[in-house]
MISEKE-970353 format. One record per residue (C-alpha): residue in three letters; x, y, z. Coordinates in pm, whole numbers, plus 50000, padded with zeros to 5 digits. Example, Ala and Ser with C-alpha at 12.3 -4.5 7.8 and 13.67 -1.06 7.14 Angstrom:
BEGIN
ALA512304955050780SER513674989450714
END
This chain:
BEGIN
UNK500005000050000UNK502395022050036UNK505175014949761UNK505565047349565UNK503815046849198UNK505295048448848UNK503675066848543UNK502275040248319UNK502505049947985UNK499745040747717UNK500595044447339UNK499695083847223UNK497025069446992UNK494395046647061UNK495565018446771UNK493184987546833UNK495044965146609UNK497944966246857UNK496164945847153UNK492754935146982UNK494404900846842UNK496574893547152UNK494044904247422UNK491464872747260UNK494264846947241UNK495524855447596UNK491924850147674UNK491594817647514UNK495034802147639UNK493524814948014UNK490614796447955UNK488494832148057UNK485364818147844UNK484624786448022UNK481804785348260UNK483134790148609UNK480844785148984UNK482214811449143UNK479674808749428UNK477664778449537UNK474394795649530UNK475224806949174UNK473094805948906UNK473544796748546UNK473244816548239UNK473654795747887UNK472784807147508UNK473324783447244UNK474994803746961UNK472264810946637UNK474524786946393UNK475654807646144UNK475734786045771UNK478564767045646UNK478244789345333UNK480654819445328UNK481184850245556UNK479484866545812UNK476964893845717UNK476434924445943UNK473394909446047UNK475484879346201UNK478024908446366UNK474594924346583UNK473544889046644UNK476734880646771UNK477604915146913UNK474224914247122UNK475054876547303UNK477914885847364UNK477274918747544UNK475124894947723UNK477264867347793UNK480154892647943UNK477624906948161UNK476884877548335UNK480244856748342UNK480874894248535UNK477644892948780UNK479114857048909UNK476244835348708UNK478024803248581UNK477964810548204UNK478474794947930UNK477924803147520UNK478094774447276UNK479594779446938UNK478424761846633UNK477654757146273UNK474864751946059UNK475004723545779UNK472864742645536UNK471264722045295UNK470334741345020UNK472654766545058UNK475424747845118UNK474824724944827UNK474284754644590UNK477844765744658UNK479014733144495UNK476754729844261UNK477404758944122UNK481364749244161UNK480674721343953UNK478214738643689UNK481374761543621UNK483704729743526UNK480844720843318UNK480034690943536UNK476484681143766UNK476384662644113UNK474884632743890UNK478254632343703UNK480184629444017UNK477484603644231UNK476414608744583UNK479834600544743UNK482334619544541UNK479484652844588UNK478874648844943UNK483354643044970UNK483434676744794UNK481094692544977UNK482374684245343UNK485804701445165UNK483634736445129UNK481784730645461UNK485354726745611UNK486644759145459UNK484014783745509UNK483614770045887UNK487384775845949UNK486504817045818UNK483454817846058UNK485374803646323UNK488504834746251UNK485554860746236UNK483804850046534UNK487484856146719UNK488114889546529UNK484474898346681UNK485934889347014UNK482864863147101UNK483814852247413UNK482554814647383UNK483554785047474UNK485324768347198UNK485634735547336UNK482194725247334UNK481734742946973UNK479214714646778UNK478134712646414UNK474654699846313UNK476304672146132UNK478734663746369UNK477774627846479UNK476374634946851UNK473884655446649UNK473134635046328UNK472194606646621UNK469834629446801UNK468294637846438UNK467674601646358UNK466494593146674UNK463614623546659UNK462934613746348UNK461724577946443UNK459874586346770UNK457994612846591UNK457024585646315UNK456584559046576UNK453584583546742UNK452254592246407UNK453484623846442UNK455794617246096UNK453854605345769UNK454444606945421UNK452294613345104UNK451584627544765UNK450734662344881UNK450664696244707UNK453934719044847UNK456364749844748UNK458704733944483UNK461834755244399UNK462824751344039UNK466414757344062UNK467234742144403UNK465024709544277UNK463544705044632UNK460744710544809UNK460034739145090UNK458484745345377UNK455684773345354UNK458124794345615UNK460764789145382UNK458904813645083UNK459484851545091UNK456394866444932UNK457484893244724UNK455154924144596UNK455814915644205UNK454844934143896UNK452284909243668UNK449064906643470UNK445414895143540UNK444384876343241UNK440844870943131UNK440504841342931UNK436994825342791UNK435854791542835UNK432904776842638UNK430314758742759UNK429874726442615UNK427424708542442UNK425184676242537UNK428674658342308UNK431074679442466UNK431984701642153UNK432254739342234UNK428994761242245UNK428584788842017UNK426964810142227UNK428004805942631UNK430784810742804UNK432844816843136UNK435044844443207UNK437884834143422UNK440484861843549UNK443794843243667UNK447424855343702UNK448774819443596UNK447304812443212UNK450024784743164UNK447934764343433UNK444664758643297UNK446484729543119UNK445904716343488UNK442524727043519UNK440184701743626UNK436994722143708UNK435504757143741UNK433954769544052UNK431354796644097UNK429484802444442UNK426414781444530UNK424624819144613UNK426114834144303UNK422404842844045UNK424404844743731UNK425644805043754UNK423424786343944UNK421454774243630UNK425664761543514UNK426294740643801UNK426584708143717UNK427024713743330UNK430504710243167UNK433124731843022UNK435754727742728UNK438964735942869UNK440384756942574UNK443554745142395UNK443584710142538UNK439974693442453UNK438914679942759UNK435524689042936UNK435644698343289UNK432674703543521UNK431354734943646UNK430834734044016UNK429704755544340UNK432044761344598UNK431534784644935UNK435714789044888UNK434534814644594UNK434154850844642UNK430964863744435UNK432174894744427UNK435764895144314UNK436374893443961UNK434294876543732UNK432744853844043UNK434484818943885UNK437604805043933UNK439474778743768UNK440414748743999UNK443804737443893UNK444484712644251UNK448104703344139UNK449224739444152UNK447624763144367UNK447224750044763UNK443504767344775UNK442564742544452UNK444344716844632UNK441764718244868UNK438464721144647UNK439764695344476UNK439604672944797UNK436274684744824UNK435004673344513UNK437124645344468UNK438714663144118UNK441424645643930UNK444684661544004UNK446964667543707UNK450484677143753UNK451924699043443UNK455464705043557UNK458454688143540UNK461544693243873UNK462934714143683UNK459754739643632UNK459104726243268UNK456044716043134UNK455664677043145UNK453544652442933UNK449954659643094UNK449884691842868UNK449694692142508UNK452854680142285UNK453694719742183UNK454144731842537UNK456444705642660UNK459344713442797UNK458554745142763UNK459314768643125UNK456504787543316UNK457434820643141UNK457434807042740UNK454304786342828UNK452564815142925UNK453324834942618UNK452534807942389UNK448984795042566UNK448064836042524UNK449024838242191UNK447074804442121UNK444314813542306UNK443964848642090UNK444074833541799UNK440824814041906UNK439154840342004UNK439014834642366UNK441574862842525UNK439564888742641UNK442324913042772UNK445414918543032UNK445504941643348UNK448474953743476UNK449074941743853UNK451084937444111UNK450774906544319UNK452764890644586UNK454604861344434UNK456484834744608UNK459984830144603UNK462444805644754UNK464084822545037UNK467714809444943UNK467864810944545UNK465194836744518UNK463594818544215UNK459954818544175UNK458094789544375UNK456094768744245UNK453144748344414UNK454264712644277UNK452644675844361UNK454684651944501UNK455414626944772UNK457264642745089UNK457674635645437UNK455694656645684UNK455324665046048UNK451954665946202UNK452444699846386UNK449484708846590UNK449724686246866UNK453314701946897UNK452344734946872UNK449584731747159UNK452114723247381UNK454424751947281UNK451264780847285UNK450284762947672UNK453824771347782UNK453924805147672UNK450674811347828UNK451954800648173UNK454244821748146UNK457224799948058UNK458674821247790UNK458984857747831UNK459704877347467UNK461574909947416UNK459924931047303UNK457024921747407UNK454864927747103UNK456534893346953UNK454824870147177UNK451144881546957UNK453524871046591UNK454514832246810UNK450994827946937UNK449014835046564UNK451684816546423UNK450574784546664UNK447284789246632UNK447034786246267UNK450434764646174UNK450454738245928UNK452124707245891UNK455844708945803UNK457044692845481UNK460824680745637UNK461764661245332UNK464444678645065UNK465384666244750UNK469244671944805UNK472454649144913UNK473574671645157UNK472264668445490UNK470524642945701UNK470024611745468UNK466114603845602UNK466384575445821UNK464334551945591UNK464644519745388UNK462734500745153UNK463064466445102UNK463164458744733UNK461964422344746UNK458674429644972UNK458214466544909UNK457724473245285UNK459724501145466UNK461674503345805UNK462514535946008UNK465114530446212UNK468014550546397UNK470684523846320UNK471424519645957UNK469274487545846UNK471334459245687UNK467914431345665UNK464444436045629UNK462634431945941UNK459674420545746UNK461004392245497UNK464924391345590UNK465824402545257UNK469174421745235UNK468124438244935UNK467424473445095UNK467694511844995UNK467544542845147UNK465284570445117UNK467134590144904UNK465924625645049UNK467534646945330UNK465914661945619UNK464974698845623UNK468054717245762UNK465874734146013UNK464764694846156UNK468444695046286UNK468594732746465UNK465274723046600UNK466744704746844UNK469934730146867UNK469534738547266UNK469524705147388UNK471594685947132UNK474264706047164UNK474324695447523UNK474534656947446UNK471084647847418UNK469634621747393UNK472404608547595UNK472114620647982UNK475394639647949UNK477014656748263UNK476574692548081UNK472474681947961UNK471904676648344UNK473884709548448UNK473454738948189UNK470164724248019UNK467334745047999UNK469224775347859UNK468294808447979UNK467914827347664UNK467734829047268UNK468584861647142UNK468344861346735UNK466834879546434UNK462924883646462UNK463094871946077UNK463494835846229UNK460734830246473UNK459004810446250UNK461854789946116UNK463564780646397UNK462304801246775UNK458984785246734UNK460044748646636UNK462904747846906UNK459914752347190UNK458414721947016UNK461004702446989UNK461844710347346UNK458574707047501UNK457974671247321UNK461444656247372UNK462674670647683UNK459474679247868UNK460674715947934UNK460934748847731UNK464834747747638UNK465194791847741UNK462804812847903UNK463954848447764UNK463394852447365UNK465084884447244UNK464194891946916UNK466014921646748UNK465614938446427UNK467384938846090UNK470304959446019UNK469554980445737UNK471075011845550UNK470135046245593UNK467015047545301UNK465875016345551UNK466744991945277UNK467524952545380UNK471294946045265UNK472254932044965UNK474514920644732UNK472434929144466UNK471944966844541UNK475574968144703UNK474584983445042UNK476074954145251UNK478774965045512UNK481334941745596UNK482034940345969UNK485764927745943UNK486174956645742UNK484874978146001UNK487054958546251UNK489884968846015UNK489065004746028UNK487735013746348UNK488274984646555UNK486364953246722UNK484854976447018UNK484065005046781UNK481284978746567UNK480084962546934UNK479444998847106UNK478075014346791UNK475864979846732UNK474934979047102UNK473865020347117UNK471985019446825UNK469594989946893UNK466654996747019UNK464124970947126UNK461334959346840UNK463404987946590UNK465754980546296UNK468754993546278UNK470015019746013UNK473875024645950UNK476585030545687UNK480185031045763UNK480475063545920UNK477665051346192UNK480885032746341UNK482805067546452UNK480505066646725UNK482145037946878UNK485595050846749UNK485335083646909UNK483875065847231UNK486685042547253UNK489365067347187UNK488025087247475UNK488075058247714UNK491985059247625UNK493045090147602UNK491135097847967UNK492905063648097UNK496135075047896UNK496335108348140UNK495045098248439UNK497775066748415UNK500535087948292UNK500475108448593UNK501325087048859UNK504725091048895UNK505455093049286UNK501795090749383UNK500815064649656UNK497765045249642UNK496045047850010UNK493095039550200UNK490855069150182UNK487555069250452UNK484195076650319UNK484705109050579UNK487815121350346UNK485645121050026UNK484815157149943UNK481535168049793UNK483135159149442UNK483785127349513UNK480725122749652UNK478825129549367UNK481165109949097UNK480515077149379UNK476545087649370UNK476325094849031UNK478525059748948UNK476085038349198UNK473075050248992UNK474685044448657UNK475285013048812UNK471945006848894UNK470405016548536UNK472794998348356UNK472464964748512UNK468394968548513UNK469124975848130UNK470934944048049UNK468694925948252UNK465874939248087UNK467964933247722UNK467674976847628UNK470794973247482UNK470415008447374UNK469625022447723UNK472865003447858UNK474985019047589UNK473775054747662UNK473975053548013UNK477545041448048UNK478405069647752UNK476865097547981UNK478775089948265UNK482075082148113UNK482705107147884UNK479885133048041UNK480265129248409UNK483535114848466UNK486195127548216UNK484635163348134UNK483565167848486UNK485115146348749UNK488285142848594UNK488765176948560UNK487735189648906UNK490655168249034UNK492925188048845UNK492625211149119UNK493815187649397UNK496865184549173UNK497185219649170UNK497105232049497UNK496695203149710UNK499725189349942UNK501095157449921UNK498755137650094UNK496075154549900UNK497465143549563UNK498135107849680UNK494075109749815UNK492455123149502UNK494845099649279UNK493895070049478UNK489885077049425UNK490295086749086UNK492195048249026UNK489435037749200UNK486725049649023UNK488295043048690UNK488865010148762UNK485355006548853UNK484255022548566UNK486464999048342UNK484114968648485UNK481154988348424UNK482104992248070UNK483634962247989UNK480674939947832UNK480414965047569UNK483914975747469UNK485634945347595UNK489224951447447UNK490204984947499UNK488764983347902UNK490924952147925UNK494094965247736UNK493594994348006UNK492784980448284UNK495564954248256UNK497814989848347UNK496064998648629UNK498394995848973UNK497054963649123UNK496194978049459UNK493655006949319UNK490645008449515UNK489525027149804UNK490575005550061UNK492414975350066UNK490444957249780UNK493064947649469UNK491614946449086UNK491164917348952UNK493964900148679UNK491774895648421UNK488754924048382UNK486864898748138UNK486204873548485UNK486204904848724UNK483174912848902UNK480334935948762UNK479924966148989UNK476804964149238UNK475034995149359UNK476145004649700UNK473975019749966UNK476135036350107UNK477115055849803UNK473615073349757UNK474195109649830UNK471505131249705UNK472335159649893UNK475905165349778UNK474345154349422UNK472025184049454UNK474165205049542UNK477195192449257UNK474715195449017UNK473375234249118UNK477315239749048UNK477195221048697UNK474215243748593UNK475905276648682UNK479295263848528UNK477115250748201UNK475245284448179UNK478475308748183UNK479735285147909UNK476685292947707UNK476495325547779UNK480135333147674UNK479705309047350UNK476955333747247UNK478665361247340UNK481575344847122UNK484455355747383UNK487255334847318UNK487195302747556UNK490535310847673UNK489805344247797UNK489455340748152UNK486485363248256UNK485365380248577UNK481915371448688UNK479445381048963UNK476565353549099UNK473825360549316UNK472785333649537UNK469035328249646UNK469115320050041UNK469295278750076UNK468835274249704UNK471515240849592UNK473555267549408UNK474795282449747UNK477585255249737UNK479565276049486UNK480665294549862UNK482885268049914UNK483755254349568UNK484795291249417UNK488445272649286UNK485975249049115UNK484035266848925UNK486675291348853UNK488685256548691UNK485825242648497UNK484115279448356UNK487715293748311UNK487175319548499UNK489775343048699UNK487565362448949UNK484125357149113UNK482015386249331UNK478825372949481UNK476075402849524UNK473655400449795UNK470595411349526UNK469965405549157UNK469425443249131UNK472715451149256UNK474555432048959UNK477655450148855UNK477715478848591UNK478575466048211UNK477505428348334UNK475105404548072UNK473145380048302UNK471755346448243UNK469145329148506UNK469575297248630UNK467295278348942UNK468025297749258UNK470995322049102UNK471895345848852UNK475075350648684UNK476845374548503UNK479875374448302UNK481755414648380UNK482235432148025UNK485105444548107UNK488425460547928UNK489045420847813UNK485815423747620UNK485195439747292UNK482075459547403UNK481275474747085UNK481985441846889UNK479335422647128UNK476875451247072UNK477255448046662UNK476725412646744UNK473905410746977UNK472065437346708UNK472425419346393UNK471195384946594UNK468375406646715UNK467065416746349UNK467685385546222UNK465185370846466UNK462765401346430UNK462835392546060UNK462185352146157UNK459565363446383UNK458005382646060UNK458115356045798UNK456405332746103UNK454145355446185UNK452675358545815UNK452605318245767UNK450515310446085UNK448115339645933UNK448025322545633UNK444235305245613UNK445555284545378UNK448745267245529UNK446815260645843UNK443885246145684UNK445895220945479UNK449335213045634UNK449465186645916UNK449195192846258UNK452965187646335UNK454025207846078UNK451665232646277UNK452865232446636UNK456575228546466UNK456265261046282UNK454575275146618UNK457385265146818UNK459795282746621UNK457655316846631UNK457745312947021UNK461815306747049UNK462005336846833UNK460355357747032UNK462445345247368UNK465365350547159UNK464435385547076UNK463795391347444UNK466715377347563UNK468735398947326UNK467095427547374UNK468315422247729UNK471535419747642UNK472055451247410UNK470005468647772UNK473005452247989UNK475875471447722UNK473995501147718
END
């Protein structure tokens, strides 16, 4: 305690890249990110990482996902909760297989050309390559997980808890498979699930097309006919009825009779549906069941033959007529109009626009397709999962998500799991080719269990990638073995991810959880927005908006992205950024050094000592106070996940209230205090930095720890010692005996008259190094009566060189300008230091200019007809400005008074 201090000298310039990289592998080789006990009655805090895809880089959508778990994750490893983050990857199916495919399309090769093996060999070569660049960025980000239980959702723990879902579910009947209608993407050649189409607003056409009515031998009539309106001509080579409303006058006398369906010859029957609305369009629809899900289920209804027109690939098959095969979607179209003019029977085309559904990886138009898949009966799940929520199981934030998860429940449909791909799970299924019976099994079948044959094969189809992450909370964890970390960290405590994904993969983990492990696998959902660019527009490759956060690493530093990431996101909002949002962060950061950077380079022959709360003077009283309530918000903040709120708050004391206030009040210990004083007010102000280090530390992780690594080990007031590593330090706690609003008060009364001679001499425009003479009048037992004893003070922070207190506002000196603050006045002494005659030119042109903005705002509130037509914002807005004109007109009329 008392071994004289040394200066400790940081680098002039705050240079991230020279600690950034060493500060996460010291980390790492010190094992900071495993999850500790550091108390028995501790409790446990565990996320399981969002898996980012095996497919290329992250996105700056992955950098705020990441960003905001780990702000998290810091915060409580710091509060003394046992915590732990698991790190993983996503297999990807259709993304991942894409990549290769389009590898191979470039050599002028297929998958078919290489076989299963050699594709699925080439593909575990990409997955391994873009996983080791995830694994780099996720570092560079400075994700503090813990990389030895990091898990794939391939890996074979997992692929084993995949199989084995996949049987119990078909064991309960909760897995069947059939010839059903579903999204079909073209390109990919697999099937979808209805979460996985983004519906797109899309320019197209409404097409009116006439169908006869036949006669009694089903030749066309000469006379009758149907209008139909449809957005999908190419279809009615699928048609298998028309349906008009069993209410609707104008067909009830056609129900029953028949139709030629034009271009192809066949007769299809008119029928009455309730699905028909009478009063859209022409009030009959064609019923195509094999391509549009609503047809699909008419079609049930009325027990209609389904026809499927389409090939995979989105070409027309052999169901349609011999011109239009192989023809795509788009050339059919053009061709059945052009075929169906030339008949006679194309009325006309309006221009629409229509939301059209595209796959979510490839973007290429979806089409509804009939085929055999495998499904999962959902709504037995999904009970389950809505019952939980409504106990109160699962809390969302924001709140407003919780109505999206319990619609979604309510009205969810069965999920088509099956994907026509190689890459993923291989569907746990064989089929004996000697009986033609199948077995589901988790081991791999080598003998049919009904006949003994050994002539088996396996379904070829993988599982949906999203049956795997389903189970991501507790499979990562060992399940379904009863692993040691299952038993301890399982349930997790929260998911924190994209609200874009609720559907996909929030919703079905509480399913998967509920029905496999008999709990909810988190209890806090955090769901934050997208990060967009300024116009609000999603990032994109294709409009070349995207923002790459290793390159903002590389500019401004790892800390700069979390802070800026962290301040900006607020609950239920998106966020908007370009590159220059990161300065914020920057600026913050370099602060946070440069303060450190003096405060540490002035040490030399300072001693750190005890210091007694009855030593602390009415400065540091209110930098403790004003710390303990920071302290307070902040923690209710990350509890509450406001990142935004905890971002601000630790910004307005740092950089507000401790560096431009606290920090410089001390200067005057150093100045005129003794010896003991200076070793007093240095060992608070270590003290309080170190304290403030912790408090910041979840959000700028690097820089506090490259500073606080500096700070003399015996700091605190007290005998207390800081901690080795600040990343497993303690998180401050508010203090009781640190609330002083009193001396707060009274600090504060100070900051207001200090803050109002600034502004008063700013629009004066005296130069900020002229050091003025003032005069203040006190009002009797007003908070401002503290400047009595802290005259040194203000005179350091105001620059000031001489202060007169006056017993009466009316006895304020001669050539004074005053400005009114609560309980005193102040005015700065124009004196022979001040250019009267320049401030009275000044204070008169300001004047007119505001008479002449009074004027013009004057007129436009007269004006009938701007306040009869221009919103009511706009109103009180232009209303507000004509009353600050007219207190800026008083004030300086005031002020030219005062020179007078």
């Amino acid at each position: 305690m008392d071994d004289m201090l040394h200066a400790v000298e940081l680098e002039k310039a705050y240079n991230p890249k020279d600690f950034e990289d060493r500060i996460y592998e010291d980390w790492e080789r010190r094992g900071c990110f495993k999850p500790v006990k550091k108390r028995a009655e501790a409790d446990t805090y565990v996320v399981a990482i969002p898996p980012p895809n095996v497919t290329g880089v992250l996105h700056m959508g992955h950098g705020l996902n990441n960003v905001l778990q780990d702000v998290m994750v810091r915060y409580h490893r710091m509060k003394g909760d046992e915590t732990l983050w698991i790190p993983g990857t996503d297999h990807a199916g259709i993304a991942t297989q894409n990549i290769v495919e389009r590898q191979l399309k470039a050599e002028g090769k297929s998958r078919r050309d290489l076989g299963r093996e050699a594709f699925l060999e080439k593909t575990w070569q990409v997955k391994e390559k873009h996983h080791a660049i995830i694994t780099k960025q996720l570092r560079k980000l400075g994700a503090s997980v813990d990389w030895e239980r990091e898990r794939f959702t391939m890996d074979e723990g997992l692929s084993h808890a995949v199989r084995r879902v996949f049987v119990s579910l078909y064991e309960r009947g909760l897995i069947y498979r059939g010839n059903y209608l579903v999204n079909w993407c073209p390109s990919c050649g697999t099937a979808l699930a209805d979460d996985e189409v983004d519906h797109e607003e899309t320019k197209g056409g409404m097409y009116h097309i006439l169908y006869p009515l036949a006669d009694e031998v089903g030749n066309p009539s000469s006379s009758e006919y149907i209008e139909i309106a449809t957005t999908r001509p190419e279809t009615l080579l699928g048609d298998t009825a028309v349906a008009v409303h069993p209410e609707d006058p104008r067909y009830t006398h056609l129900v029953g009779k028949k139709l030629v369906l034009p271009l192809t010859g066949r007769c299809i029957p008119i029928i009455a549906d309730s699905y028909v609305d009478k009063e859209f369009g022409t009030g009959a629809v064609k019923i195509t069941p094999a391509h549009d899900p609503n047809d699909w289920e008419v079609g049930k209804r009325h027990q209609l033959e389904v026809i499927n027109i389409l090939n995979p690939d989105g070409t027309l098959n052999a169901s349609v007529p011999e011109k239009y095969r192989g023809m795509t979607t788009k050339a059919a179209r053009e061709a059945v109009i052009a075929d169906l003019e030339a008949l006679g029977l194309f009325k006309q085309k309006e221009a629409i626009k229509h939301a059209v559904g595209h796959c979510y990886r490839c973007h290429t138009v979806v089409e509804p397709y009939l085929s055999e898949q495998w499904f999962v009966k959902m709504q037995p799940l999904a009970d389950k999962a809505l019952a939980a929520w409504k106990k109160g199981e699962l809390v969302f934030y924001p709140q407003k998500w919780e109505n999206t998860y319990s619609h979604w429940m309510e009205n969810i449909r069965d999920w088509c799991i099956s994907r026509q791909l190689w890459w993923g799970h291989r569907i746990p299924v064989w089929y004996c080719q000697d009986c033609g019976k199948m077995a589901v099994s988790v081991a791999e079948v080598t003998e049919c269990p009904h006949c003994k044959s050994a002539h088996l094969k396996q379904d070829n189809d993988v599982l949906d990638t999203w049956f795997s992450s389903w189970l991501w909370p507790f499979s990562t964890l060992g399940w379904p073995e009863k692993t040691e970390d299952l038993q301890h960290y399982y349930p997790t405590s929260a998911v924190i991810t994209g609200h874009d994904i609720i559907f996909f993969w929030v919703s079905r983990m509480i399913m998967a959880a509920l029905e496999f492990t008999g709990t909810v696998p988190f209890r806090d959902i955090y769901l934050h927005g997208l990060v967009r660019d300024k116009q609000g527009r999603k990032m994109s490759k294709s409009l070349g908006n995207g923002i790459d956060p290793l390159g903002v690493i590389d500019e401004y530093g790892a800390d700069a992205l979390k802070f800026t990431l962290a301040f900006m996101c607020t609950q239920g909002q998106d966020i908007l950024i370009d590159n220059e949002s990161f300065k914020l962060g920057s600026r913050f950061a370099n602060k946070i050094w440069n303060a450190s950077r003096y405060i540490l380079g002035n040490l030399e022959g300072r001693k750190i000592v005890s210091v007694a709360a009855s030593e602390l003077t009415e400065l540091d009283r209110w930098i403790y106070h004003t710390l303990n309530e920071t302290v307070k918000s902040v923690r209710a903040a990350f509890e509450g996940y406001r990142y935004n709120e905890a971002a601000q708050n630790v910004y307005e004391f740092f950089w507000n209230n401790f560096c431009d206030w606290y920090v410089e009040g001390t200067k005057l210990s150093y100045k005129n205090g003794d010896e003991a004083e200076k070793n007093r007010i240095t060992s608070v102000l270590l003290a309080v930095l170190e304290e403030s280090l912790r408090l910041l530390h979840p959000l700028l992780p690097f820089v506090t720890e490259e500073i606080y690594r500096k700070i003399p080990e015996s700091c605190a007031a007290g005998a207390s010692r800081r901690a080795e590593v600040l990343t497993t330090a303690d998180y401050p706690v508010y203090c009781t005996d640190r609330i002083a609003p009193e001396a707060a008060g009274r600090f504060n009364a100070l900051q207001e008259i200090v803050r109002l001679i600034r502004a008063l001499r700013a629009e004066c425009g005296i130069d900020p190094q002229l050091k003025l003479r003032i005069a203040l009048y006190i009002e009797p037992n007003a908070p401002a009566a503290a400047a009595h004893e802290n005259i040194d003070l203000i005179k350091l922070l105001a620059g000031i060189a001489e202060i007169t207190f006056i017993d009466t506002p009316s006895g304020k000196p001669a050539n004074a300008i005053g400005t009114i603050g609560i309980g005193f006045e102040a005015f700065i002494i124009t004196g022979a230091e001040v250019d009267r005659s320049q401030l009275t030119a000044r204070f008169t042109k300001e004047l007119e200019k505001e008479r002449q903005n009074l004027s013009r705002l004057t007129t436009k509130l007269a004006n009938t007809n701007f306040t009869a037509h221009a919103p009511a914002e706009v109103i009180a807005a232009e209303q507000e400005k004509l009353h600050e004109a007219e207190r800026r007109i008083e004030k300086f009329t005031l002020y030219l008074e005062d020179l007078i």
